[in-house]
N, CA and C atoms as a LAMMPS dump frame, in Angstrom:
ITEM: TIMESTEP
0
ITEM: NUMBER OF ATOMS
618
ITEM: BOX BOUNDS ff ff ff
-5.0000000000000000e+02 5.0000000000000000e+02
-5.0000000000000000e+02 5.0000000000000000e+02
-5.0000000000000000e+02 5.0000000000000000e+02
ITEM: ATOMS id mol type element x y z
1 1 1 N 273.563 380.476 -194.891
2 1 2 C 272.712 379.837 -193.887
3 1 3 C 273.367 379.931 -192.51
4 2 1 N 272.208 380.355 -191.436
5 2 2 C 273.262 380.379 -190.195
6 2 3 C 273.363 378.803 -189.654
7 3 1 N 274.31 378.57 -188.615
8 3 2 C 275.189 378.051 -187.786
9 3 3 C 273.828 376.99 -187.287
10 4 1 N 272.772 377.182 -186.809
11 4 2 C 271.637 376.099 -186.396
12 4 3 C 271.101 375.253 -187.446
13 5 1 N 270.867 376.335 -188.946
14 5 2 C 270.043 375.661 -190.151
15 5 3 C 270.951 374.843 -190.594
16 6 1 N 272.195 375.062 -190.754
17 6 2 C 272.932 374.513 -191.283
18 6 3 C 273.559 372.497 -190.327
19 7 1 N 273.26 373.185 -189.304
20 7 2 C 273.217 371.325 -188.274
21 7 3 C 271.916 371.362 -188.803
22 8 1 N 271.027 371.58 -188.814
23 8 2 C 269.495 370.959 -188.788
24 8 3 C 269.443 370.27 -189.785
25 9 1 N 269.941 371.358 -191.276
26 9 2 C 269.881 370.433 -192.618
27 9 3 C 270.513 369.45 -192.608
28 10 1 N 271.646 369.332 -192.599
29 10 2 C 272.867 368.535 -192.439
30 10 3 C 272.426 367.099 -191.38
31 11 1 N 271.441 367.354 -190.442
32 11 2 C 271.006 366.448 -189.739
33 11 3 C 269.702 365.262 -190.513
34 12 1 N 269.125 366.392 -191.109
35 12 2 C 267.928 366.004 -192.062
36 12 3 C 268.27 365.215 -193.11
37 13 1 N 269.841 365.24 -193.846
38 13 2 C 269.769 364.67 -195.19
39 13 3 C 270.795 363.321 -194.22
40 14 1 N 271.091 363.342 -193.467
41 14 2 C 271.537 361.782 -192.904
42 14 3 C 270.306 361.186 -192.613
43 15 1 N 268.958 361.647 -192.114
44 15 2 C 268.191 361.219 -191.674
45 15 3 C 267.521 360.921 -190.584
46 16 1 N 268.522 362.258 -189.796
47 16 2 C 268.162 362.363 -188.066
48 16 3 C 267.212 363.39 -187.961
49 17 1 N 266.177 363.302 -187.155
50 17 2 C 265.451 363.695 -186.719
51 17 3 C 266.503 365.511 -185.818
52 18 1 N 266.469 366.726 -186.63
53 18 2 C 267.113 367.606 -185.525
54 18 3 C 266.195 368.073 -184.107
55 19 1 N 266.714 367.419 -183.117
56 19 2 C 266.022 367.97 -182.306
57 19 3 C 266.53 369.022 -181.505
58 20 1 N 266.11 369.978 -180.607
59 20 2 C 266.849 370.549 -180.105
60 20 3 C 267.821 370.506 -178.956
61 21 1 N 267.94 369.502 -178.478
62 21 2 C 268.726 368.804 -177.078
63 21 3 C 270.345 368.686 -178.56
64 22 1 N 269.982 367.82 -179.509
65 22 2 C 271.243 367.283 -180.354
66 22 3 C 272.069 369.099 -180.923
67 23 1 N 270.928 370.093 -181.48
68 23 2 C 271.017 370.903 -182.362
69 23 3 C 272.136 371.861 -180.99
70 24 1 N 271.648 371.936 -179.944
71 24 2 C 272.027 372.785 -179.086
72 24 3 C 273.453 372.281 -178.758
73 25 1 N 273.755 370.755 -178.536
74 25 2 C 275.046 370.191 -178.091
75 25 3 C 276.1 370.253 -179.219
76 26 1 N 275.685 370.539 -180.472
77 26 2 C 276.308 370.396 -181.903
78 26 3 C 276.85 372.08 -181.853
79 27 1 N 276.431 373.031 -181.56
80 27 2 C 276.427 374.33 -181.542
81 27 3 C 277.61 374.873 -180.096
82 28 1 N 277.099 374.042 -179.192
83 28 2 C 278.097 374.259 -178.181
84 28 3 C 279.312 373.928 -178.436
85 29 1 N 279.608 372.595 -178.615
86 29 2 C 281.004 371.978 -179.294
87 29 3 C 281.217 372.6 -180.416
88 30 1 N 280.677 373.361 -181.305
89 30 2 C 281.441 374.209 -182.19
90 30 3 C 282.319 375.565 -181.62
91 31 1 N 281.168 376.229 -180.85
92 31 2 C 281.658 377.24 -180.278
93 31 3 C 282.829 377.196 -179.62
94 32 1 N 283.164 376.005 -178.506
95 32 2 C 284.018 375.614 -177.62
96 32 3 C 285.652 375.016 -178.337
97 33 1 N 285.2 374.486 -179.473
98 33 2 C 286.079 374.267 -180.229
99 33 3 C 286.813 375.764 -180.91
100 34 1 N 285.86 376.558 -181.33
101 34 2 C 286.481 378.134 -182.234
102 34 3 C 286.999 378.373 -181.13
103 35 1 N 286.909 378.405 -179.858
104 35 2 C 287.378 379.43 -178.626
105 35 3 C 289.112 378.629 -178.113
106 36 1 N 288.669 377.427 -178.302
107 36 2 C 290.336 376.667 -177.883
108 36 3 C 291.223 376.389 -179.304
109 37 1 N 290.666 376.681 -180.538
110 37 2 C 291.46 376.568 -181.953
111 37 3 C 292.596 377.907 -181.328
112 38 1 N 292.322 378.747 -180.859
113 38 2 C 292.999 379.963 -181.258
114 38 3 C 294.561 379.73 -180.499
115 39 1 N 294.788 378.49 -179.415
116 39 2 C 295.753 378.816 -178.77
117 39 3 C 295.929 376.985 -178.753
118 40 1 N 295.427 376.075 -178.926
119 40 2 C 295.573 374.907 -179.123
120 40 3 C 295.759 374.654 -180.609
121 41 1 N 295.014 375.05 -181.866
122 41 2 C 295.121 374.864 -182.917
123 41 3 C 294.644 373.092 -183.55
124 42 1 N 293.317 373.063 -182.748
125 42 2 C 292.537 371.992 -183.013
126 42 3 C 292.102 371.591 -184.478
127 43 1 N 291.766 372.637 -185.212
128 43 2 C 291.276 372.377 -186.517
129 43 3 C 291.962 373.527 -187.561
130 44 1 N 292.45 373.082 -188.729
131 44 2 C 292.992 374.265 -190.052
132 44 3 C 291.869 375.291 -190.467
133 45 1 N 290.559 374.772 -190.071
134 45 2 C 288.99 375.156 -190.967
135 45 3 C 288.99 376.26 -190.324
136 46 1 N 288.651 377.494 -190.744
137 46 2 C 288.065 378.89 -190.448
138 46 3 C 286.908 378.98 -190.58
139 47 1 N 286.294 378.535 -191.898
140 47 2 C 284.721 379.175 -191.954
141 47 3 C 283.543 378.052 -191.18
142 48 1 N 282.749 378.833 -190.155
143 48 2 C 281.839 377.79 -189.848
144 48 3 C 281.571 376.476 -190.648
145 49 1 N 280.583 377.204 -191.575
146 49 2 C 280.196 376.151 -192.656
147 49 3 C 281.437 374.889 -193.261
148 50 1 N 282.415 375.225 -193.14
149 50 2 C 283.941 374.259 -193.529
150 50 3 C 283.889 372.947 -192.234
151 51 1 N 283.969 373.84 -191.083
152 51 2 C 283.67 373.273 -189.689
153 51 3 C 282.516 372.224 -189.577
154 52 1 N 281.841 372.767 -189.953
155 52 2 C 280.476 371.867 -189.478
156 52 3 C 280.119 370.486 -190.788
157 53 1 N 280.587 371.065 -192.047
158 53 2 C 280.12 369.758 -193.115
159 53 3 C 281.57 369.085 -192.854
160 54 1 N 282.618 369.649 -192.533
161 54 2 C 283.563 368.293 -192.99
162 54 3 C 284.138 367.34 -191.693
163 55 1 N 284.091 368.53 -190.492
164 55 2 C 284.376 367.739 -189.047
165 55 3 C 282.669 367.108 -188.48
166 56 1 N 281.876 367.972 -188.063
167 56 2 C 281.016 367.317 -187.687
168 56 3 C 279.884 366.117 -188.535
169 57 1 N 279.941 366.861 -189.239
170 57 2 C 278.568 366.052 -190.455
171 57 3 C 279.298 364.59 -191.111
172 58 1 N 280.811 365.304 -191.523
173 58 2 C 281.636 363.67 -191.978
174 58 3 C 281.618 362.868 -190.895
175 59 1 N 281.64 362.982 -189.746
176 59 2 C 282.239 362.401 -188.066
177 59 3 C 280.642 360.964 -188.093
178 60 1 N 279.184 361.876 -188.756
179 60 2 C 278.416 361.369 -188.621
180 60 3 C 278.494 360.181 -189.246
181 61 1 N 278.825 360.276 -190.53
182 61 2 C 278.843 358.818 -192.006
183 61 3 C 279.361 357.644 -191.244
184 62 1 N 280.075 357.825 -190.66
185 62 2 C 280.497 356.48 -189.843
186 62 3 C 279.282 355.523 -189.025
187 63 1 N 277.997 356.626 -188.722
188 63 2 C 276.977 355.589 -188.269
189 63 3 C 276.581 354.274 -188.82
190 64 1 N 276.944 354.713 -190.576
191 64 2 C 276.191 354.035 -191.508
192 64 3 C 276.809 352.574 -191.213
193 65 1 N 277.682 352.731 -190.884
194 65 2 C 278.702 351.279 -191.011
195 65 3 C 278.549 350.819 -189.368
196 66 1 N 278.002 351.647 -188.772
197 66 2 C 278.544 350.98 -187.17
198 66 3 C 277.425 349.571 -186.483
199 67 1 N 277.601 348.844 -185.469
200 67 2 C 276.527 348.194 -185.4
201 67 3 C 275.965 348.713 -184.359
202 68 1 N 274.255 347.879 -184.158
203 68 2 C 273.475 348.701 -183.207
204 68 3 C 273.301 348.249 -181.917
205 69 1 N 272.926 348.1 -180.817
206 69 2 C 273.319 347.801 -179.417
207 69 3 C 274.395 348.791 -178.689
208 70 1 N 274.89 348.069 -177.578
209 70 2 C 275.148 349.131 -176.836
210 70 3 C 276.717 348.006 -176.923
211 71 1 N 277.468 349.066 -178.093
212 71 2 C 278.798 348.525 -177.656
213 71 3 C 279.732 349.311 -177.67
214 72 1 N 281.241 348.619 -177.292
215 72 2 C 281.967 349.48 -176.771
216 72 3 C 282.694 350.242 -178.452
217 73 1 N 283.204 351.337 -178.438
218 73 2 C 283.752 351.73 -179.503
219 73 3 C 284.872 353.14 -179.356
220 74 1 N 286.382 352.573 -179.885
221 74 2 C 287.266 353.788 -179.472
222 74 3 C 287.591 354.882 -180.517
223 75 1 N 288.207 355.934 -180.31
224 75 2 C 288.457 356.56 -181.775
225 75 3 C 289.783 357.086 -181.316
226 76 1 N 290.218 356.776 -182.579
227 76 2 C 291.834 356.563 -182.766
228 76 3 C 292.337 357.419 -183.274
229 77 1 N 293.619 358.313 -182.274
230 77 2 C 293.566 359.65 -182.847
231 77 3 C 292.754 360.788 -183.18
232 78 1 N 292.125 361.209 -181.47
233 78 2 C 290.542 361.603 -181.568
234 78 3 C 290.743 363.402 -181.734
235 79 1 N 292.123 363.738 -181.934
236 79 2 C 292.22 364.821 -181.962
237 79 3 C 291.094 365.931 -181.341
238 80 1 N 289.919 366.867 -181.872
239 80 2 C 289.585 367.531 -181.554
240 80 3 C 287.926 366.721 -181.192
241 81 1 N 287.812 365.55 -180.91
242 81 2 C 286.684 364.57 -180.668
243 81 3 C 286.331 363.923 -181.849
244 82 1 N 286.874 364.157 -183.178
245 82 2 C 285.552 363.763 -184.28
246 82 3 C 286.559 362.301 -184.792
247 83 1 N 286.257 361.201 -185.34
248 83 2 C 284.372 361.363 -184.94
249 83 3 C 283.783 360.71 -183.807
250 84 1 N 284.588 360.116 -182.902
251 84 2 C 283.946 359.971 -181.312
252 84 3 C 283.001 360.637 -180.779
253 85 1 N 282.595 362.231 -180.614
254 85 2 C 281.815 362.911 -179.929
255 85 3 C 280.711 362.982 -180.598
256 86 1 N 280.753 363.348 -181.719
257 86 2 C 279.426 363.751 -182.604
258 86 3 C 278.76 362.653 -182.457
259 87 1 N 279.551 361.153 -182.883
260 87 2 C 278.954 359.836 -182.629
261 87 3 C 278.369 359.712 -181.417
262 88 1 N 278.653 359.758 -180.223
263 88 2 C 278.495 359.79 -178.941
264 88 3 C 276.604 360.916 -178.71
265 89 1 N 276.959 361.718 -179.317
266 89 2 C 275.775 362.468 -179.052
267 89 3 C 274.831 362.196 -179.727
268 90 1 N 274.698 361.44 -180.799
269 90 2 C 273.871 361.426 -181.86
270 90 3 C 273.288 359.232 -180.706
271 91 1 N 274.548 358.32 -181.118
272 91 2 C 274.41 357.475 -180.18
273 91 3 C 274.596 357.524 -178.37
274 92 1 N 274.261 358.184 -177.714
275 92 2 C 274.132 358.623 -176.44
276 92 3 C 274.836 357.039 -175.478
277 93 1 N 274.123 355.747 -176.07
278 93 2 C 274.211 354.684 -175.499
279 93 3 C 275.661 353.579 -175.813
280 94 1 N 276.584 354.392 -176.739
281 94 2 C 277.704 353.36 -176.787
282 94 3 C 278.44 353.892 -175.52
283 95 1 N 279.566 353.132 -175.508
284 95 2 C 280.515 353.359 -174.403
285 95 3 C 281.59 353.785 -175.513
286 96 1 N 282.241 355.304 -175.364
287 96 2 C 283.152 355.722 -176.043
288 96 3 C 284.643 356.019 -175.374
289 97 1 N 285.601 355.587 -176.279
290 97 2 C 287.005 356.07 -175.782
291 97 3 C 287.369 356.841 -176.493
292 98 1 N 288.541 357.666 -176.557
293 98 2 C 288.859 358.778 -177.234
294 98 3 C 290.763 358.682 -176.96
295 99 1 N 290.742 358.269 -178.003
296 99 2 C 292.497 358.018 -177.526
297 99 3 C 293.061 359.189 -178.626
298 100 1 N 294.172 359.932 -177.579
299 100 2 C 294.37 360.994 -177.807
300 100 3 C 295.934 361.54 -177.563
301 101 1 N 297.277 361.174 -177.724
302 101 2 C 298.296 361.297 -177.309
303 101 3 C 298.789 362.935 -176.932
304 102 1 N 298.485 363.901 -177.755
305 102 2 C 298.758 365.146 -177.684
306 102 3 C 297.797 365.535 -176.314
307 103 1 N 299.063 365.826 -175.228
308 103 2 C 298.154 366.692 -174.066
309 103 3 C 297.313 367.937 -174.243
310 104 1 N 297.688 368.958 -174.838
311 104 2 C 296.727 369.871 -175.845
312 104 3 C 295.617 369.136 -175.727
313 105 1 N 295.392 368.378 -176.673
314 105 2 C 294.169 367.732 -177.392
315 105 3 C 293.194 367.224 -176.41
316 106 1 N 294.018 366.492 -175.393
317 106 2 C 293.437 365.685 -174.661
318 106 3 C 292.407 366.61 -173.539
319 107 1 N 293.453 367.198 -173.108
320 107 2 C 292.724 368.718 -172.239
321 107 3 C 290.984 369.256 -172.738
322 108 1 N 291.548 369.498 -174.136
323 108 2 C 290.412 369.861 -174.545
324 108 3 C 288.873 368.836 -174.723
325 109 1 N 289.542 367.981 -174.763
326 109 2 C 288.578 366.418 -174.937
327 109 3 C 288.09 366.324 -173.958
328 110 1 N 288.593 366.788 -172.71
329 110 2 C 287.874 366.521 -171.306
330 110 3 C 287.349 367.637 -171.008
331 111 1 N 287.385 368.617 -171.565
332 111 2 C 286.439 369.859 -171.095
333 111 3 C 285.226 369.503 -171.815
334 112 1 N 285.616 369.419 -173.214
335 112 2 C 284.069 369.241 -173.802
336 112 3 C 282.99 368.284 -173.042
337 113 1 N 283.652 367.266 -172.911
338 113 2 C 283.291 365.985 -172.263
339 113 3 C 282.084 366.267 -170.89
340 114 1 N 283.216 367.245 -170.219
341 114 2 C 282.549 367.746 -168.869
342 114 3 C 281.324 368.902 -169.682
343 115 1 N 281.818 369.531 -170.601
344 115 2 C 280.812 370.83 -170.69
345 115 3 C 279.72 370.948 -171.375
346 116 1 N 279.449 369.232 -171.801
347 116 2 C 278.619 368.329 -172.507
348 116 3 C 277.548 367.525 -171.728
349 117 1 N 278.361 367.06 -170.505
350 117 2 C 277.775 366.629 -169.248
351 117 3 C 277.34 365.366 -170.087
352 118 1 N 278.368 364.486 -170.72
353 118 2 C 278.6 363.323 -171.604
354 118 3 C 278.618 362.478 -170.834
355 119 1 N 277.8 361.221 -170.541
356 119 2 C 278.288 360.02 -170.032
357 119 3 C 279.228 358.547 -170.557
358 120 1 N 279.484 357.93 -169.803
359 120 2 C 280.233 356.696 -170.618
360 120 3 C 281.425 357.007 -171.236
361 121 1 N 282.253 357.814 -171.576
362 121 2 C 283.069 358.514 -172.463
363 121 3 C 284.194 358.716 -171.624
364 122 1 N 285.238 358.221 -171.93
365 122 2 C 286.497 358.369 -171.378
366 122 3 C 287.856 358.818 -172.527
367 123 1 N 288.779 359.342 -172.029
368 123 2 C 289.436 360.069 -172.615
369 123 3 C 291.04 359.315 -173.011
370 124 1 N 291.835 358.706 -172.88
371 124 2 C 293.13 357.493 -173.241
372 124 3 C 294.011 358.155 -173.817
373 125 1 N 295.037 359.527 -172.663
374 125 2 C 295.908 359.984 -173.475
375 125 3 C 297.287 358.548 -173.778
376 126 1 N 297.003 358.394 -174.471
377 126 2 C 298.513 357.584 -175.155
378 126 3 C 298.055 357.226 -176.529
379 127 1 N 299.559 356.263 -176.788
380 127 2 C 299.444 356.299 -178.712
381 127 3 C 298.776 354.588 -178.172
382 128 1 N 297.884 354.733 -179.459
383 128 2 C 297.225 353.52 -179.616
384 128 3 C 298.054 352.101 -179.387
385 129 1 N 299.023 352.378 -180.257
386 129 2 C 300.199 351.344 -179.923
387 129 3 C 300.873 350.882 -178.406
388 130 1 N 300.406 351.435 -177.202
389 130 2 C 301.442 351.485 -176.189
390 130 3 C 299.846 350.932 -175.45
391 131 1 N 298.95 350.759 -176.195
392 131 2 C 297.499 350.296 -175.033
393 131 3 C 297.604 349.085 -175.327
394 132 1 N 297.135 348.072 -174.025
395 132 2 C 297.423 346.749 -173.707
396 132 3 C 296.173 346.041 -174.262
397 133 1 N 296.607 344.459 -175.047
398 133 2 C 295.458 344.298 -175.488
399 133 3 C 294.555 343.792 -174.196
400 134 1 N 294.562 343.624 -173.404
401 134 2 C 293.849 343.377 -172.211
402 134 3 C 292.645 345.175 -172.07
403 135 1 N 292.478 345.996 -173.185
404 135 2 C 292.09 346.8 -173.2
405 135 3 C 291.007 346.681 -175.083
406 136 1 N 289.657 346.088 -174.736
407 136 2 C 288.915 345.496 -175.799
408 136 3 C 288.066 345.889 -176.06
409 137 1 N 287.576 346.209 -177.292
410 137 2 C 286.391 347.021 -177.767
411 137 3 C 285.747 346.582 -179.002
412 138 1 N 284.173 346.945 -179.198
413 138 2 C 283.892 346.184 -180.527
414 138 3 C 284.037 346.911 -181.812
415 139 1 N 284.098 348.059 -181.764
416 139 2 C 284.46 349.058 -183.251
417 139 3 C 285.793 349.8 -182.878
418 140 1 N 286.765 350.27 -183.767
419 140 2 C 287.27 351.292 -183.602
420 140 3 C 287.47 351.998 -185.047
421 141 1 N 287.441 353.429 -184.46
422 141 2 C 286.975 354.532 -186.013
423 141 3 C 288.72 355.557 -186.024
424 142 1 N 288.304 355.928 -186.923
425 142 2 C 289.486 356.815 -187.255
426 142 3 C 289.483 357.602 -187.971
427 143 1 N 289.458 359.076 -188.08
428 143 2 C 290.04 360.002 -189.13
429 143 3 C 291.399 360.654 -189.378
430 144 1 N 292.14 360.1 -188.332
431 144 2 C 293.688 360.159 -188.375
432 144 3 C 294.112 359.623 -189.98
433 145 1 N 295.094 360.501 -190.158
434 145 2 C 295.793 360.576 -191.642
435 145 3 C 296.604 358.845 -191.245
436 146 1 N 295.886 357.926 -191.131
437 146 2 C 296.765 356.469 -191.55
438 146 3 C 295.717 355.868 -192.932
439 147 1 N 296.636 355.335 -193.637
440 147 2 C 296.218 354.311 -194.539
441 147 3 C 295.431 353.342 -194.013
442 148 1 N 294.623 352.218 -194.701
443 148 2 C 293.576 351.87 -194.029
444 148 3 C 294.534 349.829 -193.408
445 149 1 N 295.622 350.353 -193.996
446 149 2 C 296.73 349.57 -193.647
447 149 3 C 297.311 349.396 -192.723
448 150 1 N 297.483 350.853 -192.388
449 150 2 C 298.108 350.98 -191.322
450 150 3 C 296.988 351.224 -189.875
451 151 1 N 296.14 351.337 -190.217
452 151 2 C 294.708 351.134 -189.333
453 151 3 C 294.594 350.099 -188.808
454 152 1 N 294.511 348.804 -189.855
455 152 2 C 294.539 347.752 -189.342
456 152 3 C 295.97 347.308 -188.261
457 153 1 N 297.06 347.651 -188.978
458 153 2 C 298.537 347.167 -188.326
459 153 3 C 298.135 348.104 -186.836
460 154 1 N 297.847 348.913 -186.337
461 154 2 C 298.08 349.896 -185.233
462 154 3 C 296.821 349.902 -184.265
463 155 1 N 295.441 349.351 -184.844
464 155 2 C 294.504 349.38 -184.595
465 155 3 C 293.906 348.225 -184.016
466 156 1 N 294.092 346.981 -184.44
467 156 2 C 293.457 345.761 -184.977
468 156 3 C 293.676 344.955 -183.451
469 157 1 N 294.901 345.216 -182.61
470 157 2 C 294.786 344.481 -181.22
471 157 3 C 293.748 344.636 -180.189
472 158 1 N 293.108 346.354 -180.356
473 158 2 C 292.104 346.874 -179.349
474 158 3 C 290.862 346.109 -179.644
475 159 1 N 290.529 345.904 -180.691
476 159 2 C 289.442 345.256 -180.811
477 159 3 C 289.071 343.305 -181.054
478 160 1 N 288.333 343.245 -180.483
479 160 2 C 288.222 341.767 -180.229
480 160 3 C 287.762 341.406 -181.331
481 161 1 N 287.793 340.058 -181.033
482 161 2 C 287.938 338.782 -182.376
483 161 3 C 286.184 339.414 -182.768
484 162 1 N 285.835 339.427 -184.11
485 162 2 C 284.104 339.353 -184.457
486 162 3 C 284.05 341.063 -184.502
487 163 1 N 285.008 341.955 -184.345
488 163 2 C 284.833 343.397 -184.158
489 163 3 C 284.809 343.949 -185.476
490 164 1 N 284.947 345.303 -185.755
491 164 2 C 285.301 346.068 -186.742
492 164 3 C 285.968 347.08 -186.683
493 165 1 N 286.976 347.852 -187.757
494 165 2 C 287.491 348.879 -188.129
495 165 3 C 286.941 349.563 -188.946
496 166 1 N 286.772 350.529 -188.71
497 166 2 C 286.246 351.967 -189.966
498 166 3 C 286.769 353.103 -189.767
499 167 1 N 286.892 353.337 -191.083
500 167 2 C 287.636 354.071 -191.952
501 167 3 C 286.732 354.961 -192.749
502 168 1 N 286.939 356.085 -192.785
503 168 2 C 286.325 356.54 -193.704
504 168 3 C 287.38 357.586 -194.961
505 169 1 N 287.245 357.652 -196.401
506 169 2 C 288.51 357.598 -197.095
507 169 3 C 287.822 358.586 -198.338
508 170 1 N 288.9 359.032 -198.944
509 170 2 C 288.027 359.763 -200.404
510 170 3 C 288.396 359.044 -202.064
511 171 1 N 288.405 359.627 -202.797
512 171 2 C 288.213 358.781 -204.263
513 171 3 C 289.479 357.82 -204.68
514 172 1 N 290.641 358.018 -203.587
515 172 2 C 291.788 356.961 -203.976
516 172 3 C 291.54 355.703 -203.232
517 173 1 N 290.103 355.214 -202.354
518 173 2 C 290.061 354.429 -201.506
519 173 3 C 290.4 352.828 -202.425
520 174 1 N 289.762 352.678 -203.584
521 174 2 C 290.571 351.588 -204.12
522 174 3 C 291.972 350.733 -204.304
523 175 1 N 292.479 352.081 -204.318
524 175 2 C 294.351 351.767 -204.649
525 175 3 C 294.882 351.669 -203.532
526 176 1 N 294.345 351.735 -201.761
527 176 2 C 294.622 351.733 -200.648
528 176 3 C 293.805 350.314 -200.459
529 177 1 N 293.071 349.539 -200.798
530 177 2 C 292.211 348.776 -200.552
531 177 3 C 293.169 347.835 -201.796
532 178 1 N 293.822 347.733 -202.466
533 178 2 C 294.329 346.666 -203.229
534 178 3 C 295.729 346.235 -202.432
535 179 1 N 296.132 347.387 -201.351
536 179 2 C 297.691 347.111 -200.307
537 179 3 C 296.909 345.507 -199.094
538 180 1 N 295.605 345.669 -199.161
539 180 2 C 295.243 345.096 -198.27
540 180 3 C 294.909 343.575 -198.622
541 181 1 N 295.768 342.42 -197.775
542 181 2 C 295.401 341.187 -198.691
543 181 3 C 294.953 340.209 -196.942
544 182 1 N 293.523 339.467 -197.736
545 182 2 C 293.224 338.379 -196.647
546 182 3 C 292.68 339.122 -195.606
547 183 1 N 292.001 339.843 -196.169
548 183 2 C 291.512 340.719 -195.157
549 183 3 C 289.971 340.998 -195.624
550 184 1 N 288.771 340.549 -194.595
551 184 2 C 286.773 340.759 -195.263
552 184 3 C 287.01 342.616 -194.844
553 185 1 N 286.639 342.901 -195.643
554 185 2 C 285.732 344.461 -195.951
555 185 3 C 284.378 344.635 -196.291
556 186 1 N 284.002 345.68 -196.036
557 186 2 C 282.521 346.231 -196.52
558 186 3 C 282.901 347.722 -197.109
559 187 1 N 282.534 348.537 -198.231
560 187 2 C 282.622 349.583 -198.634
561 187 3 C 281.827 350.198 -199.101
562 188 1 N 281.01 351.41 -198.105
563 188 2 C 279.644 351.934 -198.441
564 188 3 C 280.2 353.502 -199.073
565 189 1 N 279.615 353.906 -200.242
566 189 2 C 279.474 355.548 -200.35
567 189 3 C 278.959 356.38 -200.192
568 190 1 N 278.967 357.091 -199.545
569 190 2 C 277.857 358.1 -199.052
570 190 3 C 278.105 359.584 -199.323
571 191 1 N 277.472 359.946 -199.418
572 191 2 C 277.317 361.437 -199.65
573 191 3 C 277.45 362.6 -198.739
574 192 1 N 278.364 363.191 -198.663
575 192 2 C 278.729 364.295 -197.291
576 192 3 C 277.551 365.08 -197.819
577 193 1 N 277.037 365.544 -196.5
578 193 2 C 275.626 366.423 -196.335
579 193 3 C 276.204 367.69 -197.133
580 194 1 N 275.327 368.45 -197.306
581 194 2 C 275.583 370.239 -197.761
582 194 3 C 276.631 370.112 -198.809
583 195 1 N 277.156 368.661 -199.934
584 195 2 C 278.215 369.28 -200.611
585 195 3 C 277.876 368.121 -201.706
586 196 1 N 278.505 368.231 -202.442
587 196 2 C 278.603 366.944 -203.901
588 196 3 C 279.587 365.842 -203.68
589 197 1 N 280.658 365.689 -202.641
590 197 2 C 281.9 364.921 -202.359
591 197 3 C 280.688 363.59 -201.843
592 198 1 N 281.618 362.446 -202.135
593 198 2 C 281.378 361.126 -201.924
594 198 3 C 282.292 360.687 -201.012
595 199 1 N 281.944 360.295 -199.878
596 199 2 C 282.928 359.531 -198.673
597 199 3 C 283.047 357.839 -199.069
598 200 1 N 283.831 357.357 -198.92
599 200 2 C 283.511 355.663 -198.655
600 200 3 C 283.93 355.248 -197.293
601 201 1 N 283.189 355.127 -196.33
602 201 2 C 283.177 353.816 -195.498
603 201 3 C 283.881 352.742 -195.717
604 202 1 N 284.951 352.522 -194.849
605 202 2 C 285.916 351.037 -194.803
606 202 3 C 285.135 350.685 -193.694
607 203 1 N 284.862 349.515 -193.759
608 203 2 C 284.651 348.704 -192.632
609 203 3 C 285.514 347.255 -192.275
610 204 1 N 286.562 346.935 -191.882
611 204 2 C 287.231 346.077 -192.123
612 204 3 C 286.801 345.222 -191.009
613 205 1 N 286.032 343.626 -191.614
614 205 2 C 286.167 342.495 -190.268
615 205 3 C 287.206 342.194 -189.836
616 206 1 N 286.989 341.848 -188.412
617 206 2 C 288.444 340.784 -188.296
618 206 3 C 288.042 339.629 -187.503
């Protein structure tokens, strides 16, 4: 399947409407991404199709858990945008951060940003840890390789009292979820588009 059918489907079995304003911005940020992998080394994935179900389409599952209004939300360890951007385009109306320590990374985060002609969206090169909590938000997401432990320990100051953390994790999410004590969760499973794998959604209150 080419490179459009494959966002369209993938858009269809989450339940978005593909239109072509989303289909066209999903296609650009792929492209822009293959063109800066080669000398930045943004993503391990070679084959489109690898690219698009596990960075973009997984980046999406996080909607399921997010809330609706117009709030603020950062992503932690935003490496090559996901899942901040995809979120961002699909929700146009949150206010997104993108915290990003690797200058590489960050560079690239602000081109897309600009070559997206993205509003609201700001870019936070430093480590999550070194941002002041005088710096507050109501979600923060993550696909950075931390435990959902260490999410909370590294994560949990940016966001204000009544907020959430999400996580999204694969079939060991239980035995990472028993490290965690005194702590409300929500844990949804969902189904990565175009494949048979099951994601779970952490959503941790605080």
């Amino acid at each position: 399947m080419e490179i459009r059918g494959l966002f369209r489907k993938g858009l269809e079995e989450l339940g978005y409407i593909p239109e072509d304003d989303l289909l066209n911005a999903f296609i650009i940020y792929l492209s822009e991404l293959k063109k800066w992998n080669k000398a930045y080394n943004l993503t391990g994935l070679k084959k489109d199709e690898d690219i698009i179900i596990k960075n973009f389409l997984d980046s999406l599952l996080y909607l399921n858990a997010m809330p609706y209004g117009e709030i603020k939300v950062a992503d932690i360890g935003s490496g090559a945008g996901f899942p901040g951007i995809p979120i961002k385009i699909i929700r146009p109306g949150i206010e997104m951060y993108l915290i990003e320590p690797s200058g590489k990374k960050a560079a690239f985060l602000r081109h897309i940003i600009k070559f997206l002609q993205l509003r609201n969206i700001e870019v936070i090169e430093e480590r999550v840890e070194n941002i002041k909590e005088s710096f507050l938000v109501d979600v923060a997401v993550t696909r950075a390789l931390f435990t959902i432990e260490d999410f909370i320990k590294k994560g949990s100051h940016i966001v204000k009292q009544g907020g959430i953390l999400i996580h999204s994790k694969g079939p060991k999410v239980k035995e990472e979820l028993q490290r965690i004590k005194d702590v409300k969760y929500g844990i949804m499973p969902c189904n990565l588009p175009l494949t048979k794998i099951t994601r779970y959604i952490v959503a941790v209150s605080l």
